[in-house]
C-alpha positions as CSV (number, residue, x, y, z in Angstrom):
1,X,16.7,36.6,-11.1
2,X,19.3,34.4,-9.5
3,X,20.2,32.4,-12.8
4,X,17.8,30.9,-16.0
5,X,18.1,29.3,-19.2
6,X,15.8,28.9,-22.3
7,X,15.2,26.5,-24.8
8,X,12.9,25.8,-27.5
9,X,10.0,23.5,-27.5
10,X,9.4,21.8,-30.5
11,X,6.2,22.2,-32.6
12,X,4.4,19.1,-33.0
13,X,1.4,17.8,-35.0
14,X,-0.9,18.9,-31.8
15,X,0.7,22.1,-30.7
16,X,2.6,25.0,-32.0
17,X,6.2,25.6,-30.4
18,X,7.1,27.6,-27.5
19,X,10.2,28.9,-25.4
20,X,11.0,27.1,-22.3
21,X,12.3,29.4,-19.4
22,X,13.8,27.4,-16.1
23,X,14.7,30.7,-13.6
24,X,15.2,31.0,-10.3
25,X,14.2,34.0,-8.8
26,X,15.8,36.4,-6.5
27,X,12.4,37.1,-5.4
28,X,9.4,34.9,-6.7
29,X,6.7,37.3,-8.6
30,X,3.6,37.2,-6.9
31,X,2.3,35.4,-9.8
32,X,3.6,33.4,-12.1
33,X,1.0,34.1,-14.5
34,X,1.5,38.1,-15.1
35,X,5.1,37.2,-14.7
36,X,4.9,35.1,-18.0
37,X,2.7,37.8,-19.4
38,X,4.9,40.4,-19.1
39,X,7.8,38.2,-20.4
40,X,5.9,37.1,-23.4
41,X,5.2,41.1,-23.6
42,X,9.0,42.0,-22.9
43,X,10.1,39.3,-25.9
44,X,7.8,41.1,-28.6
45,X,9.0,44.3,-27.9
46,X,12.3,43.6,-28.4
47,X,12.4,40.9,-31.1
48,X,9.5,41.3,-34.3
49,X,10.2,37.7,-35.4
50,X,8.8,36.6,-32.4
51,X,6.2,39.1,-32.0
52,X,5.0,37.7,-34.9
53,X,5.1,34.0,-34.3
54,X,2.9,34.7,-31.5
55,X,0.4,36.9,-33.0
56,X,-2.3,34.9,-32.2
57,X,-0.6,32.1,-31.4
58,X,0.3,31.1,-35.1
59,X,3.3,29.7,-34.5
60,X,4.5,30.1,-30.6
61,X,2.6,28.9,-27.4
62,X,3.3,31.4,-24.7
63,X,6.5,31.1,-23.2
64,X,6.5,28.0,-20.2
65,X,7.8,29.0,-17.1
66,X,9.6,26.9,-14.6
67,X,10.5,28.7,-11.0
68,X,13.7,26.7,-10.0
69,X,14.1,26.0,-6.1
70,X,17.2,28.3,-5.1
71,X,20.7,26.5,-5.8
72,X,19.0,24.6,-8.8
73,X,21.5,25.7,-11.8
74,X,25.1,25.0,-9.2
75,X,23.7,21.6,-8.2
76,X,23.5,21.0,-12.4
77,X,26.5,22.7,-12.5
78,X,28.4,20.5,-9.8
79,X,26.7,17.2,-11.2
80,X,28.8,18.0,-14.4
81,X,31.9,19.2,-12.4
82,X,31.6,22.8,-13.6
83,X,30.9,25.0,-10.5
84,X,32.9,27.6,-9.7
85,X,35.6,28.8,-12.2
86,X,34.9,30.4,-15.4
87,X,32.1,28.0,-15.8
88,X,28.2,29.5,-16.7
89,X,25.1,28.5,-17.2
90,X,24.2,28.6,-21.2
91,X,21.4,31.4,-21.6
92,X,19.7,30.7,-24.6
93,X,20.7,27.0,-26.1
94,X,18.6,26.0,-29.8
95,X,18.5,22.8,-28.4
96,X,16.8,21.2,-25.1
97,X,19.9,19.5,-23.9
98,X,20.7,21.7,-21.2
99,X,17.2,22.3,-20.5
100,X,16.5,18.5,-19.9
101,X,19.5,18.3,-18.0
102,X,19.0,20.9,-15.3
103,X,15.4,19.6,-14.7
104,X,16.4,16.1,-14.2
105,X,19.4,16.8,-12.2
106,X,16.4,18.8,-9.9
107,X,14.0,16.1,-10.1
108,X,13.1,14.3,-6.8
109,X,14.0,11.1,-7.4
């Protein structure tokens, strides 16, 4: 992986929540689909809250994946003046701010 960010999606009265990946890769996986697999499989390893939130999808969705065209994050970065420096890209955020910021500073317009 180049760079990514996660948020949270929110539950709502039609759907349970989920975590919202935006990543670009180094290399893309060949699919996308065993890639989320195996990332929804990697989270409930290493964290049992979430393991069971997603035990049969009572609570958590799995995980949405966005590949990110190459250079995606330092454009966001550069829109808000931050590339270069000490400046990162926020990992894991509670909120979707960054999240909805990075994919509409990469939308086409």
């Amino acid at each position: 992986m180049n760079d990514y960010t996660a948020a949270p999606v929110y539950f709502s009265d039609n759907n349970n929540g989920a975590h919202e990946w935006l990543i670009e890769f180094e290399k893309e996986p060949a699919s996308l689909d065993v890639f989320i697999t195996e990332l929804d499989m990697a989270l409930q390893g290493i964290n049992s809250d979430y393991e069971a939130k997603r035990y049969k999808n009572i609570a958590l969705s799995l995980p949405k994946v966005h590949n990110m065209a190459k250079g995606s994050f330092n454009k966001w970065l550069q829109l808000k003046g931050k590339l270069g420096g000490q400046h990162k890209v926020p990992r894991l955020c509670n909120e979707r701010k960054y999240v909805e910021e990075i994919l509409a500073a990469n939308c086409p317009t």
